[in-house]
Backbone bond lengths (Angstrom), bond angles and torsions (degrees), N, CA, C in turn:
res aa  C-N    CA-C-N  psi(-1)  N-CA   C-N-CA  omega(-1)  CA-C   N-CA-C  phi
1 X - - - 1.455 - - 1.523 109.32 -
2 X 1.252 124.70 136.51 0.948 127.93 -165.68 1.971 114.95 -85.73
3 X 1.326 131.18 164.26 1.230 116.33 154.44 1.076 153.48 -53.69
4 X 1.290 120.34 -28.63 1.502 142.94 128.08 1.407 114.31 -19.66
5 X 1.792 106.39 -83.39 1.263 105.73 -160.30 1.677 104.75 -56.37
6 X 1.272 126.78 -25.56 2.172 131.48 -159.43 1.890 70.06 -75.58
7 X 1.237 126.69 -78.23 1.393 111.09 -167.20 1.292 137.94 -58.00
8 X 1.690 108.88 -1.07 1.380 107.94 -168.95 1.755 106.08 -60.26
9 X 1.176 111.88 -51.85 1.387 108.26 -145.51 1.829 104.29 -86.04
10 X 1.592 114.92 19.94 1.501 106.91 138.18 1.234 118.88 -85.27
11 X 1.315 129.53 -17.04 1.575 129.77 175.82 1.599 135.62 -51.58
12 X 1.753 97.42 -5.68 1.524 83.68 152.60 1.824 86.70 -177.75
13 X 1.274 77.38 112.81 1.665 92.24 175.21 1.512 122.04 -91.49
14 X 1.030 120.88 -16.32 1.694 138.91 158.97 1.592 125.13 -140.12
15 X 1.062 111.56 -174.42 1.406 117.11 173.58 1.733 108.66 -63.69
16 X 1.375 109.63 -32.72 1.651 88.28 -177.58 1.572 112.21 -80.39
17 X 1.357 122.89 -18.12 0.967 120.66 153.74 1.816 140.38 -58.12
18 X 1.523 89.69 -27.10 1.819 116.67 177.38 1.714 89.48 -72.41
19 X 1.301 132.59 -32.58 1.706 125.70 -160.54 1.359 110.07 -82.74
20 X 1.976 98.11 -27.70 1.684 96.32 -177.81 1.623 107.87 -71.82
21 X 1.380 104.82 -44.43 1.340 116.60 -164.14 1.689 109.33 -57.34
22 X 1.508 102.40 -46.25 1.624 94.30 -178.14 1.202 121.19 -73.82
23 X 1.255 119.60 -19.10 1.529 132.43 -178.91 1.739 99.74 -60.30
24 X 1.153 88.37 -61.80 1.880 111.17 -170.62 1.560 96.15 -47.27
25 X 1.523 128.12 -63.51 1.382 132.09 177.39 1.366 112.08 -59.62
26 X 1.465 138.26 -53.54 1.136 138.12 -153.99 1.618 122.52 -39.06
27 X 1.435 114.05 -20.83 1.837 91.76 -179.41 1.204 111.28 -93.21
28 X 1.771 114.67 -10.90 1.429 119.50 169.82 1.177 135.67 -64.61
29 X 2.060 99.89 -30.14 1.592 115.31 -171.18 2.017 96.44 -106.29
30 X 1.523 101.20 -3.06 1.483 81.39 163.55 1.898 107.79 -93.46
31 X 1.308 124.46 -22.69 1.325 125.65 -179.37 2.065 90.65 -73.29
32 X 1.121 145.96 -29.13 0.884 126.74 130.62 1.375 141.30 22.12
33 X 1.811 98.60 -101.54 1.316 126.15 178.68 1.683 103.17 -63.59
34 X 1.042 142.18 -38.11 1.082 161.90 -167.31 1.787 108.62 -73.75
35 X 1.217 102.03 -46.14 1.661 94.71 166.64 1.506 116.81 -83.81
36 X 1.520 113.19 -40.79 1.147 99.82 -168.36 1.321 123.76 -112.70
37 X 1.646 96.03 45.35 1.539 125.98 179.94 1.585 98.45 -80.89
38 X 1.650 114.19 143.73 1.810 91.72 -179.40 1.547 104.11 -98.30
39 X 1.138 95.18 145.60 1.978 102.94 -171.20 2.250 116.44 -28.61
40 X 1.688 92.67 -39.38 1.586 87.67 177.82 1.154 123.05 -74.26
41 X 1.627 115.72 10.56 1.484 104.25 -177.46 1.629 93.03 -124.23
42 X 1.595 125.80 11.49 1.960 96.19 165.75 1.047 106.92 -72.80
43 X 1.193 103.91 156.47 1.445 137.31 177.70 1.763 109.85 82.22
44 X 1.384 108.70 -2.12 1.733 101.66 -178.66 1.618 94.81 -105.69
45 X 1.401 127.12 -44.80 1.233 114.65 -176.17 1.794 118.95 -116.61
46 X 1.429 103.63 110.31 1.210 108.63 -165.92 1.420 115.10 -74.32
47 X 1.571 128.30 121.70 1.364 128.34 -179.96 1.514 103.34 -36.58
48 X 1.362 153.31 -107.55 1.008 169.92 -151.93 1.697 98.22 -30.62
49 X 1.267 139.70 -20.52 1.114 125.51 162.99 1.091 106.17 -94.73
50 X 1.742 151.97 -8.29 1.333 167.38 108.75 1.361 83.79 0.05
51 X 1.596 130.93 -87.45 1.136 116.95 -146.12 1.377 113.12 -88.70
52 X 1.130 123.66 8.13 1.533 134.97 -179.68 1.549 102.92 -85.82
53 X 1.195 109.28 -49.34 1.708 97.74 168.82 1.342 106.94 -69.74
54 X 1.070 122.64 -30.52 1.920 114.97 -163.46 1.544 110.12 -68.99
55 X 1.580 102.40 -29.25 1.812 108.68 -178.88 1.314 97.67 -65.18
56 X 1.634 119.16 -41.18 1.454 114.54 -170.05 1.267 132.84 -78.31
57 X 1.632 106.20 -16.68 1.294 129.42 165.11 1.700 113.43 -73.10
58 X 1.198 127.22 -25.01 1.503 154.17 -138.21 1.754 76.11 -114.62
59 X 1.069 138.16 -88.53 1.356 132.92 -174.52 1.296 132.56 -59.44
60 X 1.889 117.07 2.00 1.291 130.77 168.11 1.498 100.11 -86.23
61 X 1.407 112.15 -35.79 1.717 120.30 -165.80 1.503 96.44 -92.90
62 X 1.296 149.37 -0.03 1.862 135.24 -164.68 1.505 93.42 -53.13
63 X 1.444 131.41 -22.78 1.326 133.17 -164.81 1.590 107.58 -64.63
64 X 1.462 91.57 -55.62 1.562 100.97 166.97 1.556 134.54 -63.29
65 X 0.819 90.25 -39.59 1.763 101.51 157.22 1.892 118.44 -45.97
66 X 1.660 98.02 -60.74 1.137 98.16 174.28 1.625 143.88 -62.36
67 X 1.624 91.80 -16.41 1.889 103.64 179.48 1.497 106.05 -115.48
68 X 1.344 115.60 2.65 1.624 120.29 162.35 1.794 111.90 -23.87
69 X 1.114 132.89 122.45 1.096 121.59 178.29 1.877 94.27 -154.49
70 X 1.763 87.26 117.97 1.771 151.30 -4.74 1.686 98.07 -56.71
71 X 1.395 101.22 169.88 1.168 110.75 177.49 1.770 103.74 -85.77
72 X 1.195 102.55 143.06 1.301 104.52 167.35 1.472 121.12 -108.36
73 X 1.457 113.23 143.62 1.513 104.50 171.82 1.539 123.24 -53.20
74 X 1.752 120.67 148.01 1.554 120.11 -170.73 1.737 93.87 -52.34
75 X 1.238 133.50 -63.88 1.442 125.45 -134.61 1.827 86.73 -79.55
76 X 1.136 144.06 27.72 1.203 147.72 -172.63 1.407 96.15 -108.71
77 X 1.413 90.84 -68.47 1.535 101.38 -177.82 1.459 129.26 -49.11
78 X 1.755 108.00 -49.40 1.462 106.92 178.80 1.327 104.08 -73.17
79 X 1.315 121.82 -33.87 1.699 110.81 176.77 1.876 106.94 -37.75
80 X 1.511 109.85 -48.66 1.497 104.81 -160.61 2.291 107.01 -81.79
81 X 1.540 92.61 -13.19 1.614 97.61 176.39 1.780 83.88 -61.12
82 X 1.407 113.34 -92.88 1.491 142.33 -178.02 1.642 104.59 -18.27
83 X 1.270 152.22 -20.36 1.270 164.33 -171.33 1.837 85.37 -101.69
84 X 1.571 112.43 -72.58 1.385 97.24 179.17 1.284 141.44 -36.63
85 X 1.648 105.81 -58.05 1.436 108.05 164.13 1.553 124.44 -72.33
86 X 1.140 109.13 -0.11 1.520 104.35 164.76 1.267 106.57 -84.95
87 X 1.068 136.02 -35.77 1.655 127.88 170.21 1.481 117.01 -68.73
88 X 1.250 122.04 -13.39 1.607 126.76 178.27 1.545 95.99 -88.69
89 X 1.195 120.98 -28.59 1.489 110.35 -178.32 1.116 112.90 -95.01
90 X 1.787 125.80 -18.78 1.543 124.13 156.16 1.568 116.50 -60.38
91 X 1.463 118.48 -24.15 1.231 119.25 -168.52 1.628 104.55 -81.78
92 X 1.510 121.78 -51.89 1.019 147.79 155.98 1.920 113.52 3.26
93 X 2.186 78.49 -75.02 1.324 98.99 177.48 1.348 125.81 -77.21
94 X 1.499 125.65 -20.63 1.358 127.18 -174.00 1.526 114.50 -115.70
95 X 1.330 91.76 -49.27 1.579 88.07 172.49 2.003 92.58 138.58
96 X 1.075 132.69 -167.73 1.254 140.68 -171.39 1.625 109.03 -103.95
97 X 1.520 100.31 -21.64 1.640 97.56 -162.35 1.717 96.87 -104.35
98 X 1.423 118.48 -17.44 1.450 125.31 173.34 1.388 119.36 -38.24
99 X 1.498 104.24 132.04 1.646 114.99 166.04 1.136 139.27 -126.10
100 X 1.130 133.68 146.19 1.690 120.05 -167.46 0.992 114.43 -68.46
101 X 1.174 112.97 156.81 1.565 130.41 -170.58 1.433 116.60 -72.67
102 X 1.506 111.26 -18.67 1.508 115.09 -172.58 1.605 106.00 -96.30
103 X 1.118 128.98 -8.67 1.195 125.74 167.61 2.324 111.87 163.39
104 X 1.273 97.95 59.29 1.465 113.66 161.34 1.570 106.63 40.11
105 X 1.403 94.69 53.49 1.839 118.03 166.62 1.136 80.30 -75.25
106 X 1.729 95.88 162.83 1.715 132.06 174.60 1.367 99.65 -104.69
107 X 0.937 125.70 131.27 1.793 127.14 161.56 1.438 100.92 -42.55
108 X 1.590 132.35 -49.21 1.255 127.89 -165.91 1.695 106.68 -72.99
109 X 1.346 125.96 0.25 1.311 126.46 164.03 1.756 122.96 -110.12
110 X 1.308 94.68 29.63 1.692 104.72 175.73 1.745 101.63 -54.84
111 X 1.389 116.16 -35.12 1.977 109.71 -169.23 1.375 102.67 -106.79
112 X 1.454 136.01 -0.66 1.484 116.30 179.97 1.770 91.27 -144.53
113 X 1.751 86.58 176.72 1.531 96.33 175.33 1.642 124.10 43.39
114 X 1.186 122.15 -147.60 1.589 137.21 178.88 2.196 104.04 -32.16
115 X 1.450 78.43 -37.48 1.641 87.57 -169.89 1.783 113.10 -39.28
116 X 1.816 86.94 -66.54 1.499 107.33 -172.41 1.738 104.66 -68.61
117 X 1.258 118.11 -21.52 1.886 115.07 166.01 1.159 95.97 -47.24
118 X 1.461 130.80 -75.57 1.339 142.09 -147.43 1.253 121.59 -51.91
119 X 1.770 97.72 -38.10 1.694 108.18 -175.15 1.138 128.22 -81.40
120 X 1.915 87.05 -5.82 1.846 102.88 -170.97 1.417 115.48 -87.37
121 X 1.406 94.76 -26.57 1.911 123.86 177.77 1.023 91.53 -62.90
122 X 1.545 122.13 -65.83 1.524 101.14 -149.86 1.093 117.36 -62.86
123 X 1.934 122.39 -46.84 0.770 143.57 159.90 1.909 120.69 -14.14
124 X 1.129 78.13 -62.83 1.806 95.37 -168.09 1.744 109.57 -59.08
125 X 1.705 92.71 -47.61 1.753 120.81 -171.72 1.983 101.92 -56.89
126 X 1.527 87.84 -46.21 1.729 104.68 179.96 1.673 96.77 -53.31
127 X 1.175 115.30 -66.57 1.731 119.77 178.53 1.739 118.96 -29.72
128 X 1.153 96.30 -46.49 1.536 100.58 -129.55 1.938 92.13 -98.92
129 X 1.622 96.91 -8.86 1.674 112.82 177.40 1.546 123.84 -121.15
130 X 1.087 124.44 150.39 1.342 139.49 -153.21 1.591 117.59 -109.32
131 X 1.411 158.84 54.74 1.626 129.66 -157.12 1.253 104.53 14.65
132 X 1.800 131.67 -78.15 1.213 128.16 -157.13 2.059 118.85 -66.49
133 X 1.364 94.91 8.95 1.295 98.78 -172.51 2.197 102.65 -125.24
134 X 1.338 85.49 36.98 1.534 69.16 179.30 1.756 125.36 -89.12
135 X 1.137 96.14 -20.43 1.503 87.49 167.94 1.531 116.62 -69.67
136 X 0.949 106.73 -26.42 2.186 90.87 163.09 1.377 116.88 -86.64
137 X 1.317 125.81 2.44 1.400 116.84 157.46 1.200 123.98 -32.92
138 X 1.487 124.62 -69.42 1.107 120.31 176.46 1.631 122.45 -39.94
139 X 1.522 119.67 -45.37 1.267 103.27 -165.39 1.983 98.14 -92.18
140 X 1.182 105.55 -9.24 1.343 92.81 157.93 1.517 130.66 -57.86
141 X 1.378 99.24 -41.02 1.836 110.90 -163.58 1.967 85.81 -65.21
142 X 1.201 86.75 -49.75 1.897 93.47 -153.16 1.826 97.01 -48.46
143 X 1.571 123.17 -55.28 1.045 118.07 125.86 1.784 127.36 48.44
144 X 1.740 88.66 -117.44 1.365 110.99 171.91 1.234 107.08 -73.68
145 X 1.348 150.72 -39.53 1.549 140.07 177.72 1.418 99.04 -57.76
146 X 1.448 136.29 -32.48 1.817 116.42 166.54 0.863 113.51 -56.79
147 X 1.394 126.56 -80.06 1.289 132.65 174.46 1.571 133.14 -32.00
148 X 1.515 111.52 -42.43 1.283 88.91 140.86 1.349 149.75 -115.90
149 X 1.475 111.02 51.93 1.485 120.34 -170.82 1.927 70.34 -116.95
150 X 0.808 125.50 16.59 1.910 102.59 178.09 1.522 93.78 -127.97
151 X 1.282 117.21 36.70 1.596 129.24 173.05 0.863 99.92 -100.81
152 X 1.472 140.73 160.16 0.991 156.44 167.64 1.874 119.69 -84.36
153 X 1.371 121.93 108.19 1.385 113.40 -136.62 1.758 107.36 -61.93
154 X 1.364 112.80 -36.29 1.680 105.57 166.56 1.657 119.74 -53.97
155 X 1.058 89.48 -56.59 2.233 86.03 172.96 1.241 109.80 -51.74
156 X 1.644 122.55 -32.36 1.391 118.55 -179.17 1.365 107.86 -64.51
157 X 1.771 129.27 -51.98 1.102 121.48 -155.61 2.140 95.60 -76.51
158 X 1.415 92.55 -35.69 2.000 80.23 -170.53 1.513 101.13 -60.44
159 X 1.644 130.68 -20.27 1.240 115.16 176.91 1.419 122.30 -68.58
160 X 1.524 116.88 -36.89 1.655 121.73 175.89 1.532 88.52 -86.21
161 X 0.868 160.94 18.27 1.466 146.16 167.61 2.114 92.24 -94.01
162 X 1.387 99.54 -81.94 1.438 105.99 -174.08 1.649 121.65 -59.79
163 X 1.477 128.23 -45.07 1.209 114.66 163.20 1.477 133.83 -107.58
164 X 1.009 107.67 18.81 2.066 117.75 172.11 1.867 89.86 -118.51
165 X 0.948 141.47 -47.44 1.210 133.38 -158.96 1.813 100.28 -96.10
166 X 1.054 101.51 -38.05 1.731 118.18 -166.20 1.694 110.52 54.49
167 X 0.723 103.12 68.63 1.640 134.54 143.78 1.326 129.17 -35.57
168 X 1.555 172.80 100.76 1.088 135.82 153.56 1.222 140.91 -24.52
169 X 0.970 139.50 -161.70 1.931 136.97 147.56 1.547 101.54 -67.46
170 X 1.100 112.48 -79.43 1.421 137.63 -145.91 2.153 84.48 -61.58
171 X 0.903 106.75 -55.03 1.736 99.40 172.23 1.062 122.89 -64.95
172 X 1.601 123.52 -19.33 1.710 121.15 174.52 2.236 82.53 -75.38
173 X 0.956 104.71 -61.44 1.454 98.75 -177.92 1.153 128.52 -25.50
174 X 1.530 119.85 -47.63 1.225 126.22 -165.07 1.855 99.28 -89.38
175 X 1.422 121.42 -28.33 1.163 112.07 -178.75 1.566 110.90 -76.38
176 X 1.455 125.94 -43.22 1.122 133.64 130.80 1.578 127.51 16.54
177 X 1.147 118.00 -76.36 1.334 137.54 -122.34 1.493 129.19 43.35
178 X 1.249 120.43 26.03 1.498 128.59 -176.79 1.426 122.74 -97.34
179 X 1.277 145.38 171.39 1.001 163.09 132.39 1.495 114.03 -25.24
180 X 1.370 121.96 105.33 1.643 132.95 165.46 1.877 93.04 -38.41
181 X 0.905 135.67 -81.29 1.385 133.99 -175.10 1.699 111.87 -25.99
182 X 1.306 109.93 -56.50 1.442 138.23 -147.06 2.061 78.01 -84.22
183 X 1.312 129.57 -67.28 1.162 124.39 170.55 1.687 127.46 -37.15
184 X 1.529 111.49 -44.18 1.510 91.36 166.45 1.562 111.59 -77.53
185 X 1.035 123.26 -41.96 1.099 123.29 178.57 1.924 124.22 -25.23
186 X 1.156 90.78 -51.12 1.888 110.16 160.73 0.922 102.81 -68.35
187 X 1.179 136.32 -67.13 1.771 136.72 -150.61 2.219 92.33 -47.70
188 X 1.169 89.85 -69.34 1.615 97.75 -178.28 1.172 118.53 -49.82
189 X 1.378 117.87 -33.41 1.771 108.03 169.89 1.345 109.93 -82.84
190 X 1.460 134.34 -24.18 0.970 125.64 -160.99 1.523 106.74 -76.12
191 X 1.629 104.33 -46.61 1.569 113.16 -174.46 2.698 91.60 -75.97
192 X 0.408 124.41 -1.37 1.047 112.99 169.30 1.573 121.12 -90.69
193 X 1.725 103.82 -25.57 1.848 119.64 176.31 1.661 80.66 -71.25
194 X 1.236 118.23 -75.72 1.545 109.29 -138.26 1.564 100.51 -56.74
195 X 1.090 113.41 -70.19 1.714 101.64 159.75 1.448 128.24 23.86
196 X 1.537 89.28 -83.55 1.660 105.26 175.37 1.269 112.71 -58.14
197 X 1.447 117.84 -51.92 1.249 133.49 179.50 1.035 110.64 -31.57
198 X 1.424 109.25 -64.88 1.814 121.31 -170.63 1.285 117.41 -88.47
199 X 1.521 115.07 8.92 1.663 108.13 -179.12 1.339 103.98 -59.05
200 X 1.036 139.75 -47.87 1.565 122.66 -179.22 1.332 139.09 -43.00
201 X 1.327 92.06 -24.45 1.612 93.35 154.51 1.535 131.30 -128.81
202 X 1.219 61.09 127.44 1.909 99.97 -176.21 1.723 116.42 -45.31
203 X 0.957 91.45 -37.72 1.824 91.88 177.80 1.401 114.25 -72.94
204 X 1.115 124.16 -25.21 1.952 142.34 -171.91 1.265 90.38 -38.33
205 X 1.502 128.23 -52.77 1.753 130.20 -161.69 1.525 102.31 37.82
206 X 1.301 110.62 -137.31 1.780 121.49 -160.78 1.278 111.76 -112.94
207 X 1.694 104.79 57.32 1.524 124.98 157.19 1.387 107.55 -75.24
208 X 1.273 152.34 -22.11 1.281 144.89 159.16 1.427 108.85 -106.81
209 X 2.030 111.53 151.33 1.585 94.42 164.80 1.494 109.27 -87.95
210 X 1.435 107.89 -174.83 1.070 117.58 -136.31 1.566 81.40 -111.11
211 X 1.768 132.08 153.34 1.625 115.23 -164.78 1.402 83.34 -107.48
């Protein structure tokens, strides 16, 4: 168990404690909502009302927070409130049986597996293209969905955990269940695969840092 997690569960003993914590997290868990929003819903569901229910959902549950066993650190926790209500508001908006457009994700896999592919595509596809470049979108996206479907799916998730979400170590760990060690350890191969992956294109420039 980590140090974090033995201290998490003094980190918010009431709601005034729940105000520091989300405040303190909030531009992380709105960049969050923001990645692993699925492309057909920008512009219909605005993060900031995402996290406006999640604080409120977050202060119905402090109970749960408090008998968590192990304790988890706060920004662990609201990450997994804030993931919830982002899927109640994907469901909301699409329906239960809805799939992404980039390749027939489940709303219920917005944080693992196929989910985090999708968010990385868009993400990446969004980068790597211009308005004036939309007719190669497509073979861009198609593209980046090889490259990263030939990731290895743990390096994939510590990569959208630590640099699309920005994460610490020790918090990709704990969401994980892995080893702080065992977490950089991925982070560096992972951003070193895609790398390779994507050397072919030339336009990528310094969308990832460099390890």
């Amino acid at each position: 168990m980590t140090q974090m997690a033995e201290t998490g569960r003094d980190g918010m003993r009431d709601e005034a404690d729940l105000a520091v914590q989300f405040a303190r997290g909030r531009p992380r868990l709105r960049r969050l909502v923001a990645f692993r929003l699925p492309p057909q819903l920008q512009g219909r569901v605005d993060p900031d009302d995402v996290l406006q229910d999640a604080y409120l959902a977050a202060a119905q549950r402090l109970r749960h927070f408090a008998a968590a066993d192990p304790p988890v650190p706060p920004f662990v926790w609201l990450r997994t409130v804030v993931l919830q209500t982002l899927a109640d508001a994907c469901r909301h908006h699409l329906g239960a049986q809805k799939r992404d457009a980039f390749r027939e994700v489940s709303i219920e896999a917005l944080a693992t597996g196929e989910g985090t592919s999708a968010a990385i595509v868009v993400r990446l596809a969004g980068d790597l293209t211009s308005p004036s470049q939309v007719a190669a979108r497509a073979d861009t996206v198609a593209l980046v969905r090889k490259a990263i479907d030939g990731m290895d799916e743990l390096d994939r998730e510590v990569l959208a955990l630590r640099h699309f979400e920005e994460l610490n170590n020790r918090e990709v760990a704990e969401v994980l269940g892995i080893e702080p060690k065992t977490a950089s350890i991925r982070y560096v191969r992972a951003l070193r695969r895609l790398q390779a992956l994507l050397s072919e294109l030339t336009t990528f420039g310094g969308g990832l840092p460099r390890d």
